[in-house]
C-alpha positions in Angstrom: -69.9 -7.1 264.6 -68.3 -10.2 262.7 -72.0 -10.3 260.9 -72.0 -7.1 260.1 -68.9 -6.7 258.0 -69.8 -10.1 256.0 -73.0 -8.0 255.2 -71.4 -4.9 254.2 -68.7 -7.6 252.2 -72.0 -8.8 250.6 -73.2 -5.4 249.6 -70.1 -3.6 248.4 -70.1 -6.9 245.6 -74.0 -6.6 244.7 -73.9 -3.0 244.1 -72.7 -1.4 240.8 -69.4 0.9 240.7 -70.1 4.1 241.4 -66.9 5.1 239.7 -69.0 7.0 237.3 -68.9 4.5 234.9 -72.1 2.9 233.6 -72.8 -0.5 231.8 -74.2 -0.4 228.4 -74.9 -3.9 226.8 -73.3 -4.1 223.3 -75.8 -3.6 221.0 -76.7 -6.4 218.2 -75.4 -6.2 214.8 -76.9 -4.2 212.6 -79.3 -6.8 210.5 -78.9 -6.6 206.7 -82.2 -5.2 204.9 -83.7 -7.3 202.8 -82.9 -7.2 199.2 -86.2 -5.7 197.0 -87.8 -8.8 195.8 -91.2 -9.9 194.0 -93.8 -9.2 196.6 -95.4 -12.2 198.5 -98.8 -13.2 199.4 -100.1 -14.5 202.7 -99.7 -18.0 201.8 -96.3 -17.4 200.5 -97.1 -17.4 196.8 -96.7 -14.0 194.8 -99.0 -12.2 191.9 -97.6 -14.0 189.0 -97.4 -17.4 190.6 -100.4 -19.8 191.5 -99.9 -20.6 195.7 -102.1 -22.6 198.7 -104.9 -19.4 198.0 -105.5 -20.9 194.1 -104.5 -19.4 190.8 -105.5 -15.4 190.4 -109.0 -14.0 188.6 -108.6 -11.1 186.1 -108.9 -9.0 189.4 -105.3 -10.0 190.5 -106.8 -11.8 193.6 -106.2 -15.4 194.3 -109.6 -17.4 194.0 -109.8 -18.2 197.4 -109.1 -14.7 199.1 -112.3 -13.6 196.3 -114.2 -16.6 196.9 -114.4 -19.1 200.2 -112.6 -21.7 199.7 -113.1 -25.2 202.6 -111.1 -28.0 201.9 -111.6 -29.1 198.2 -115.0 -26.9 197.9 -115.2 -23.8 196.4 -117.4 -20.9 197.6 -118.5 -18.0 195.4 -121.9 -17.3 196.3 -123.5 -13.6 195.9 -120.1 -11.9 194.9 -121.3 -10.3 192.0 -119.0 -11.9 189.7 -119.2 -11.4 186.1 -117.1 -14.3 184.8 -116.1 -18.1 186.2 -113.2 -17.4 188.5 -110.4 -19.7 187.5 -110.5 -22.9 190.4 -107.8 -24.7 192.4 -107.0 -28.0 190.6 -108.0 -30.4 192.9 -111.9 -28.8 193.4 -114.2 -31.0 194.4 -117.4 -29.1 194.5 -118.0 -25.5 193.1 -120.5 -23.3 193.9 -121.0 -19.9 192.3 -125.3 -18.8 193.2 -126.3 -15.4 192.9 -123.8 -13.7 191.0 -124.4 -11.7 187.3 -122.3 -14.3 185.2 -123.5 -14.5 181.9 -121.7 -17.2 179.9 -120.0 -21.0 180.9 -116.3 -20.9 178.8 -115.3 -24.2 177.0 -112.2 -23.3 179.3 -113.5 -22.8 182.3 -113.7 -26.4 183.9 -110.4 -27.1 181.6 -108.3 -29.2 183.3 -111.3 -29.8 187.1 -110.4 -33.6 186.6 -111.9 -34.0 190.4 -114.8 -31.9 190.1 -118.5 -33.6 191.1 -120.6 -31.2 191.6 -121.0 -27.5 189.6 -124.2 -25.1 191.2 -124.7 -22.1 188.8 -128.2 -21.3 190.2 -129.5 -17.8 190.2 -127.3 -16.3 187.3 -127.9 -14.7 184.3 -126.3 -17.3 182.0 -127.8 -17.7 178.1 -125.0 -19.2 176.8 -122.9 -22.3 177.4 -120.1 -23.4 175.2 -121.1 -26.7 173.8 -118.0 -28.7 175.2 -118.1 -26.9 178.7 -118.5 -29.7 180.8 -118.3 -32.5 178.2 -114.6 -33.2 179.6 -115.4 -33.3 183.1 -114.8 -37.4 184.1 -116.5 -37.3 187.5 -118.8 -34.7 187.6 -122.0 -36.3 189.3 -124.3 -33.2 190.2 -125.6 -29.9 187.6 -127.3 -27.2 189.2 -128.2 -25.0 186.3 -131.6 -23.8 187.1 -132.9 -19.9 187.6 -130.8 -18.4 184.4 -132.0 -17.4 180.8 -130.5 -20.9 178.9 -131.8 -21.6 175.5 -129.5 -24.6 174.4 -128.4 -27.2 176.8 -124.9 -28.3 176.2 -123.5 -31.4 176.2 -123.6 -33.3 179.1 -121.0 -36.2 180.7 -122.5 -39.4 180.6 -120.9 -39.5 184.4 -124.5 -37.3 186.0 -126.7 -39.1 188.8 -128.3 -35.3 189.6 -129.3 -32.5 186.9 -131.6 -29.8 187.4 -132.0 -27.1 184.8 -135.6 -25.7 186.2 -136.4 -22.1 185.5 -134.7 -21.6 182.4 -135.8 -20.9 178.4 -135.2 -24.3 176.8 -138.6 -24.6 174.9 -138.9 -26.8 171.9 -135.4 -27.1 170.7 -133.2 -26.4 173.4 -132.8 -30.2 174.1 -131.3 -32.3 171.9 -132.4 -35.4 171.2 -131.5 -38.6 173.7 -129.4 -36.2 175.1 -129.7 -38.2 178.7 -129.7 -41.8 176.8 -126.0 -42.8 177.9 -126.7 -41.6 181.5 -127.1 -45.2 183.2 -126.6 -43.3 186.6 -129.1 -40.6 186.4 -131.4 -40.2 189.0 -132.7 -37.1 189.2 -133.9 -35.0 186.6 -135.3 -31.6 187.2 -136.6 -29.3 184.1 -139.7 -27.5 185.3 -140.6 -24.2 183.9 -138.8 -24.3 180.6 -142.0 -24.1 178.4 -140.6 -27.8 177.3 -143.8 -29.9 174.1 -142.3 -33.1 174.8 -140.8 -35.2 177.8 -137.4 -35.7 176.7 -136.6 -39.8 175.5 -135.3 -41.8 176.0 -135.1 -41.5 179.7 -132.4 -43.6 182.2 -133.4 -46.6 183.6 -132.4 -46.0 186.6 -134.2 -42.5 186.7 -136.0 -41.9 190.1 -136.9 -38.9 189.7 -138.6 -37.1 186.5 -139.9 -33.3 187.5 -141.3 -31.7 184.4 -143.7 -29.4 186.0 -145.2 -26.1 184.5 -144.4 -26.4 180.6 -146.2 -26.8 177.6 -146.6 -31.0 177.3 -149.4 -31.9 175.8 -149.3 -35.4 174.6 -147.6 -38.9 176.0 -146.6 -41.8 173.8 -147.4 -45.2 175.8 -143.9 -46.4 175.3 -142.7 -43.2 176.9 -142.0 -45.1 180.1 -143.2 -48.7 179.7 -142.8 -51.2 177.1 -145.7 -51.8 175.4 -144.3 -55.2 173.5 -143.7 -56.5 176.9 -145.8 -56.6 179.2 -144.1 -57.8 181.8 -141.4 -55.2 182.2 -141.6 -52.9 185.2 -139.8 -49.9 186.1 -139.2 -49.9 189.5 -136.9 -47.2 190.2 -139.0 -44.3 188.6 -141.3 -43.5 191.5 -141.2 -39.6 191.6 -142.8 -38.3 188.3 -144.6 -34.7 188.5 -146.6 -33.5 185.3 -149.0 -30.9 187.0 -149.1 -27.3 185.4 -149.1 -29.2 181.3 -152.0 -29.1 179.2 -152.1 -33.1 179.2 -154.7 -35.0 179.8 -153.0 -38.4 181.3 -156.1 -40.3 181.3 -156.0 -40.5 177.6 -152.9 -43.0 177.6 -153.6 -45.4 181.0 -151.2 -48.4 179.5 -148.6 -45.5 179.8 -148.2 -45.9 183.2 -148.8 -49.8 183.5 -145.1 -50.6 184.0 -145.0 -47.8 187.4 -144.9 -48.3 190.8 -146.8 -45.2 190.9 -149.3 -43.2 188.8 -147.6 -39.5 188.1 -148.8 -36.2 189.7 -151.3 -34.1 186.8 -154.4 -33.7 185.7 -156.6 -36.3 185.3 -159.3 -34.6 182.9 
């Protein structure tokens, strides 16, 4: 029986009044609504102000919400863009292939003190301001080729890798020793352009000379030898492709005395 009272003890405390009255917990102040404000972005930033997502295109999207944007490289491949979109300052590598853009700004690099490596390929670019990429202290790689360019602009002396295949350069659209000051150029890609003349004076450190598919029809012998010394060599330049020109390399042989290897055409 003594057990049975400390239990009903026990009970009568654990169990709610049933007086009538009820508990309610007090309710939390009322929170104050927030005061109308600009509008912000994802990444904190708002329409009029550059933020973490880049500065905002004429479409009033940040760069990298249009684009895809890894680290310090940009992504803008197949987005049907018309125009450049404006780039994060600290881009390292921009890539823009497949899209309908149909003219390179002197301002749209303006200010891409980081970038290395631009790829415009598959475009429909015939126009590049002369000083587009002429202020661009590290770029290292152009990737031009698949447009409708007429006039190359002026390059940084800074490239190791340009290719501008597939395009409408022709007779004047280089300008002379335009890859003269180039001391780290390796690669140079400009087959299908419907080019007379392989551009000179070419890089000594050149590895690579692709000129495939133009209309070359004639090679000096100094064009990559030395003919007053006839001990020079040119070691480096071991990749050179003339195949597709109406030239006949066996009609300059010193040419080629100062190569590792013979280039790739026609013999006859």
């Amino acid at each position: 029986m003594k057990n049975f009272a400390l239990l009903n003890v026990g009970i009568e405390t654990m169990l709610p009044s049933i007086s009538g009255e009820i508990y309610v917990p007090s309710l939390l102040p009322d929170e104050p609504e927030e005061e109308a404000s600009t509008p912000r972005l994802i990444d904190g930033s708002s329409p009029h102000e550059p933020g973490v997502l880049g500065p905002y295109t004429h479409e009033g999207l940040p760069t990298c919400l249009l684009c895809t944007c890894l680290g310090t490289s940009v992504y803008c491949d197949d987005r049907e863009l018309e125009a450049l979109p404006p780039l994060p300052k600290q881009t390292t590598h921009f890539y823009s292939r497949y899209n309908r853009i149909k003219k390179v700004n002197r301002d749209d690099f303006a200010n891409l003190s980081s970038l290395k490596r631009i790829d415009l390929t598959s475009n429909l670019i015939s126009q590049i301001d002369d000083d587009a990429f002429r202020s661009l202290p590290h770029l290292q790689e152009l990737i031009l080729r698949d447009n409708q360019i007429r006039q190359l602009p002026e390059l940084p002396p800074t490239l190791t890798f340009i290719d501008i295949s597939n395009n409408r350069l022709g007779r004047k659209g280089i300008k002379q020793e335009a890859f003269k000051d180039m001391i780290d150029l390796h690669h140079l890609y400009i087959t299908d352009n419907n080019l007379d003349h392989i551009p000179l004076p070419l890089p000594e450190r050149l590895q690579s000379l692709h000129l495939q598919n133009n209309n070359i029809q004639e090679m000096h012998e100094d064009t990559f030898c030395k003919m007053k010394d006839y001990s020079y060599i040119r070691k480096t330049l071991e990749d050179i492709r003339l195949d597709g020109n109406p030239i006949n390399l066996s009609k300059t042989p010193y040419a080629y005395m100062c190569l590792p290897r013979l280039p790739v055409g026609s013999l006859f």
